[in-house]
C-alpha positions in Angstrom: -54.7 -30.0 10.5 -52.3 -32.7 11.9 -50.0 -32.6 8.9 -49.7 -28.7 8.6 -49.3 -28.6 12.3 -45.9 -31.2 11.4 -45.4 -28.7 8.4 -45.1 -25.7 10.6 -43.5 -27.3 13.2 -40.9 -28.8 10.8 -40.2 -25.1 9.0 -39.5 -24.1 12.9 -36.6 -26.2 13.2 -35.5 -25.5 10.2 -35.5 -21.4 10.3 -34.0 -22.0 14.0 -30.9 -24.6 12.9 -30.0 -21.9 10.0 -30.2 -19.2 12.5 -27.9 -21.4 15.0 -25.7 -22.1 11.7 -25.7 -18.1 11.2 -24.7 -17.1 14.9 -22.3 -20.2 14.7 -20.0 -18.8 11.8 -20.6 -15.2 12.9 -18.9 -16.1 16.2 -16.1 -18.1 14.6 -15.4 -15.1 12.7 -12.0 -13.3 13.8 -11.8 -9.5 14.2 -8.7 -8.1 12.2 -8.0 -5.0 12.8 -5.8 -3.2 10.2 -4.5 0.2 10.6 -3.5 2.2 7.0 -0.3 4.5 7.3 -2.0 7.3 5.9 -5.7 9.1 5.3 -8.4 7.7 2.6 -6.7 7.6 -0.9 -7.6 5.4 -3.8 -5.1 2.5 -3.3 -7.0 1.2 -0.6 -9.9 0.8 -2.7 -10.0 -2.6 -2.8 -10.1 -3.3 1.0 -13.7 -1.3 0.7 -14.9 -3.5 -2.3 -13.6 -6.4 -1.0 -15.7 -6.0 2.4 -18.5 -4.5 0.2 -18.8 -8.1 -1.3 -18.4 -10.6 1.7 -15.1 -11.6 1.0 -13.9 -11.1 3.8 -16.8 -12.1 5.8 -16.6 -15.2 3.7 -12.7 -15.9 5.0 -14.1 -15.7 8.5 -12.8 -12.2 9.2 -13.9 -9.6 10.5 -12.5 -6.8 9.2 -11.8 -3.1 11.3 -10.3 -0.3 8.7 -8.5 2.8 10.2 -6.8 5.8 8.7 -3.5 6.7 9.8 -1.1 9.8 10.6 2.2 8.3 9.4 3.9 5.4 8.8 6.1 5.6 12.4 2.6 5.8 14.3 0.8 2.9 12.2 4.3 1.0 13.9 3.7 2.4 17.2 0.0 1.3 17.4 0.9 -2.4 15.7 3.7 -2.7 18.3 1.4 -1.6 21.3 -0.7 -4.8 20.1 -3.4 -2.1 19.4 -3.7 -3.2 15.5 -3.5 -6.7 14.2 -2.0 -5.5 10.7 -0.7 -2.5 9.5 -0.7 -1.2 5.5 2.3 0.9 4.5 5.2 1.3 2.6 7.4 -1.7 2.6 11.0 0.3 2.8 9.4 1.9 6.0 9.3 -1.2 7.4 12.7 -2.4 6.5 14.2 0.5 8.0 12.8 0.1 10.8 13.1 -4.0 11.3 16.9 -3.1 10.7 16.9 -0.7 13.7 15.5 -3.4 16.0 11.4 -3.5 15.6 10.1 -6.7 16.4 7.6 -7.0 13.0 8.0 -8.5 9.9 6.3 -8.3 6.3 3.8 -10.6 5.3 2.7 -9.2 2.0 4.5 -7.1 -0.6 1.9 -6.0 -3.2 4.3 -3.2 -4.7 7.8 -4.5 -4.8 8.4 -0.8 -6.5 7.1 2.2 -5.2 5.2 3.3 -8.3 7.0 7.1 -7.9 7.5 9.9 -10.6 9.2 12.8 -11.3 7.3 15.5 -12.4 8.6 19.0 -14.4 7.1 22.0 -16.4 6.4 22.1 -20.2 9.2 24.7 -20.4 11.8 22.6 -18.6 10.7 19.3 -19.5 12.7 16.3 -17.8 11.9 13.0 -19.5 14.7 11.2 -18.9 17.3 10.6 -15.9 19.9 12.7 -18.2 17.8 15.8 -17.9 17.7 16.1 -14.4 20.9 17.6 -14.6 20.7 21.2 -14.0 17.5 21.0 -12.8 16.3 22.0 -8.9 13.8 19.6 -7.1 11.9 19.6 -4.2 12.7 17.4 -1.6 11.6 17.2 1.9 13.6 14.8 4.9 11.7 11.4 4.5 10.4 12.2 1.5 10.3 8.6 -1.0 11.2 10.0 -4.3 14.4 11.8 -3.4 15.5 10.3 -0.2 17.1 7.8 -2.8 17.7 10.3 -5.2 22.1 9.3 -5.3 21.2 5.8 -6.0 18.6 6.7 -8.9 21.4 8.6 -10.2 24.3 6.0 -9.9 22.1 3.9 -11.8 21.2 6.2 -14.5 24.9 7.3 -14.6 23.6 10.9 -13.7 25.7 13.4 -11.9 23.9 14.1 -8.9 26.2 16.7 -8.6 24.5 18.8 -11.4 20.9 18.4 -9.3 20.0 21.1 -7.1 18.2 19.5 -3.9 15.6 22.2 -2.1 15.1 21.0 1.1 11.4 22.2 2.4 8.9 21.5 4.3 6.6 18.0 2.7 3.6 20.0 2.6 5.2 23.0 0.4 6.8 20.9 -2.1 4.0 21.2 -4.3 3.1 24.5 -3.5 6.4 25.8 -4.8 6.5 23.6 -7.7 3.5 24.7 -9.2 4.7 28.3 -8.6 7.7 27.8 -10.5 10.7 28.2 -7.5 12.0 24.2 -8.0 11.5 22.7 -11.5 10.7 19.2 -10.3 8.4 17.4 -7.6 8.1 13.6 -6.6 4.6 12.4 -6.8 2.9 9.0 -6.2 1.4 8.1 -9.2 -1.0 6.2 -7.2 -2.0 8.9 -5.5 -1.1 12.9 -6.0 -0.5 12.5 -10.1 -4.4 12.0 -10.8 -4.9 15.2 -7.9 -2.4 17.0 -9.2 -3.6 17.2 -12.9 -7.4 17.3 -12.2 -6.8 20.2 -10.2 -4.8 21.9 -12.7 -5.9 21.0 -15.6 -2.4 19.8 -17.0 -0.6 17.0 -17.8 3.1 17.4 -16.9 6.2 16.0 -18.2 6.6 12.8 -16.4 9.5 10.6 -16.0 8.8 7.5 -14.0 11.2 6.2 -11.9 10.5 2.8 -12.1 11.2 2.1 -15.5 14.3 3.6 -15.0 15.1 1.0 -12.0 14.1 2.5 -8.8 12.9 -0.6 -6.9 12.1 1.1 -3.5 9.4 -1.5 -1.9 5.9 0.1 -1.7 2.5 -1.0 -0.4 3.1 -3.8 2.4 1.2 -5.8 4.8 3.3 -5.6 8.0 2.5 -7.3 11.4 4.4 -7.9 14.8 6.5 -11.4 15.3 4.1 -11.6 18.3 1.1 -11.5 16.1 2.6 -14.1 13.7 2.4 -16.4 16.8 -0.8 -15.7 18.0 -2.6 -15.0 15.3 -1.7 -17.0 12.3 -4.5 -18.5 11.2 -6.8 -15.1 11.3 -4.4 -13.4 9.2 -3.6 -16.2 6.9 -7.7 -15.9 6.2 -7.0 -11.8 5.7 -4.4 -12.3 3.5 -6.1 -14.9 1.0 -9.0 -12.4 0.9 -6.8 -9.6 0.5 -5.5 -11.0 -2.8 -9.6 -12.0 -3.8 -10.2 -8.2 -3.4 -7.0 -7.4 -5.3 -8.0 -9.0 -8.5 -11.9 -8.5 -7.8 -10.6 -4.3 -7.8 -8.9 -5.0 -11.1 -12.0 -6.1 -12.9 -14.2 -3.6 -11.1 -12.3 -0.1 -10.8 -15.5 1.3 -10.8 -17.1 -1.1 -8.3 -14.4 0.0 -5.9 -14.7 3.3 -6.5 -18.1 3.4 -5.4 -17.1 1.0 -2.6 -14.7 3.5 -1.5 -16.5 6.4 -1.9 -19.2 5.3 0.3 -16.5 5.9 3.4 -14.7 8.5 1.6 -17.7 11.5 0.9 -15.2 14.0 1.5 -12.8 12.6 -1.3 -11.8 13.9 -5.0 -14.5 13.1 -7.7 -15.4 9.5 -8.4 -12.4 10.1 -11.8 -9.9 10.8 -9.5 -10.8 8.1 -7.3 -11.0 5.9 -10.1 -7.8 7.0 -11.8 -6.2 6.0 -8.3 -7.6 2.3 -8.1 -6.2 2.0 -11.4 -3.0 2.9 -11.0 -2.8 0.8 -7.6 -4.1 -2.4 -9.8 -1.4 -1.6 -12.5 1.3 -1.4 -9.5 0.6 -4.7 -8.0 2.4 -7.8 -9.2 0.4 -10.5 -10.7 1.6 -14.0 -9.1 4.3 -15.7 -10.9 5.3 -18.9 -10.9 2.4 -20.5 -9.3 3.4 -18.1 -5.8 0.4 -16.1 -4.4 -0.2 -12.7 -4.7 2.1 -10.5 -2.0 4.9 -13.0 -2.5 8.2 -11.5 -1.1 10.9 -12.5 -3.1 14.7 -11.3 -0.8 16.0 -10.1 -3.5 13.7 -7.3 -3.3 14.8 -7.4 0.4 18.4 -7.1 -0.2 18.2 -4.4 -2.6 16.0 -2.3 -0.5 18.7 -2.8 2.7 21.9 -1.4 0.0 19.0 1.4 -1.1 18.1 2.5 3.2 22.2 2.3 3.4 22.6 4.8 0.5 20.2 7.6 2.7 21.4 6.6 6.3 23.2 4.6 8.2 22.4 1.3 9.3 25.5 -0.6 10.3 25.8 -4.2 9.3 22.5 -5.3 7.4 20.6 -7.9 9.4 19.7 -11.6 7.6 17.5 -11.4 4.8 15.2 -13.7 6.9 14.7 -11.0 9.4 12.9 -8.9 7.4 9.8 -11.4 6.1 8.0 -14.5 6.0 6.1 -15.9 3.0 4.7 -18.5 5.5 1.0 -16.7 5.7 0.6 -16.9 2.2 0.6 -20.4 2.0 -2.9 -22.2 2.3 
């Protein structure tokens, strides 16, 4: 009786020093709160599968997801100290450093903005050359052709021949697949798989990439306050960020379902799917031993001569202004 009273007593402890263990780390655990600039869409899949699997509980963060309304009010709200961490496109952010904004990139996972142009069967334009002649949609702060002059200075294009129709965002697809332009921008990441699941077609693609437009893309962006303050929590959110990455790559499926789980009123589980992958295909694999999200300021510099070609920005600021590779590092 003695000894299974020492038995009992002994399991006790034990189930009480696990639960103190438990409570400890769960109050070590930093809240990060991250702020997307736009709605549910596959490319942030592997946030969702990452969180589904404890990575990020197992960096010691706590992580708090929110849509978005635009990449201007994800700013606002990181400014305001209201997020920790905002996801959006890196040449956003640029412009915006430039102009004065206190924030700085601390992740580039898309050093090109995987963008395409698309056209009709009929008209098909698969190369820079046969955009001449053509009309395409654009709307103002629209990617694809706010740097449509440098796409075609580099494709030795005469932008001259290309008939811009300026419209509201929201129509530009509209009156593409009614036949008034004959081209559209689309993220390939995002309305491509949309577009043609809806429709039922595939349409003449030309991507812009591969025909070097390097316009910075999906980017972790926080405030040089936060940096400060808040180093070592989002050091932690970064190295699970890049766990989630690669985890996404091996499981599209996995975070498809992940995201789906938060995302019922989304496409079907193929479009979602088609989305992850073409996010995973966007983002750079590590190179020379350098984490994943490295900035390299080259891609800095090039993006500060693309924002020049679309507006005016005076005399570009340092390179260093712009980034800091210092969270990535363990």
């Amino acid at each position: 009786m003695h000894v299974r009273r020492v038995i009992r007593g002994a399991a006790l402890v034990g189930s009480a020093a696990i639960a103190t263990l438990v409570a400890s780390q769960g109050a070590m655990a930093e809240e990060v709160k991250v702020r997307f600039s736009w709605k549910l869409k596959g490319e942030y899949g592997f946030f969702y599968l990452g969180e589904q699997k404890g990575v990020y509980k197992d960096a010691g963060v706590t992580l708090k997801l929110g849509e978005g309304a635009g990449s201007q009010a994800a700013l606002g709200s990181l400014i305001q100290g209201q997020e920790d961490a905002v996801i959006l496109p890196g040449i956003f952010a640029i412009s915006a450093i430039q102009k004065g904004m206190p924030v700085k990139i601390v992740a580039l996972y898309q050093p090109e903005t995987p963008i395409a142009l698309i056209s009709h069967a009929e008209k098909p334009v698969k190369t820079p050359k046969d955009l001449e002649g053509k009309t395409i949609a654009h709307a103002v702060g629209e990617t694809g052709t706010s740097y449509l002059d440098a796409f075609c200075e580099i494709n030795q294009v005469d932008c001259g021949k290309v008939s811009k129709v300026q419209m509201d965002s929201q129509s530009r697809v509209p009156q593409f697949l009614q036949g008034q332009v004959d081209v559209v921008s689309v993220y390939k990441t995002n309305d491509l798989p949309v577009l043609e699941d809806k429709t039922g077609q595939t349409f003449p693609t030309l991507d812009m990439v591969e025909y070097g437009l390097a316009i910075p893309g999906m980017a972790v962006v926080v405030s040089d306050s936060g940096i400060a303050k808040r180093g070592a929590a989002l050091k932690s959110f970064l190295a699970a960020n890049a766990k989630a990455i690669e985890m996404t790559k091996a499981d599209p499926a996995g975070a498809t379902a992940a995201l789906k789980a938060v995302w019922q009123a989304g496409p079907s589980d193929k479009v979602i799917q088609q989305q992850i992958e073409a996010t995973s295909a966007s983002i750079h694999a590590p190179t020379s031993g350098t984490p994943l999200g490295w900035i390299e300021e080259k891609a800095v510099v090039d993006a500060l001569k693309l924002v020049s070609s679309a507006e005016e920005i005076g005399d570009p600021k340092p390179a260093s202004t712009f980034f800091t590779n210092e969270l990535l590092t363990q």
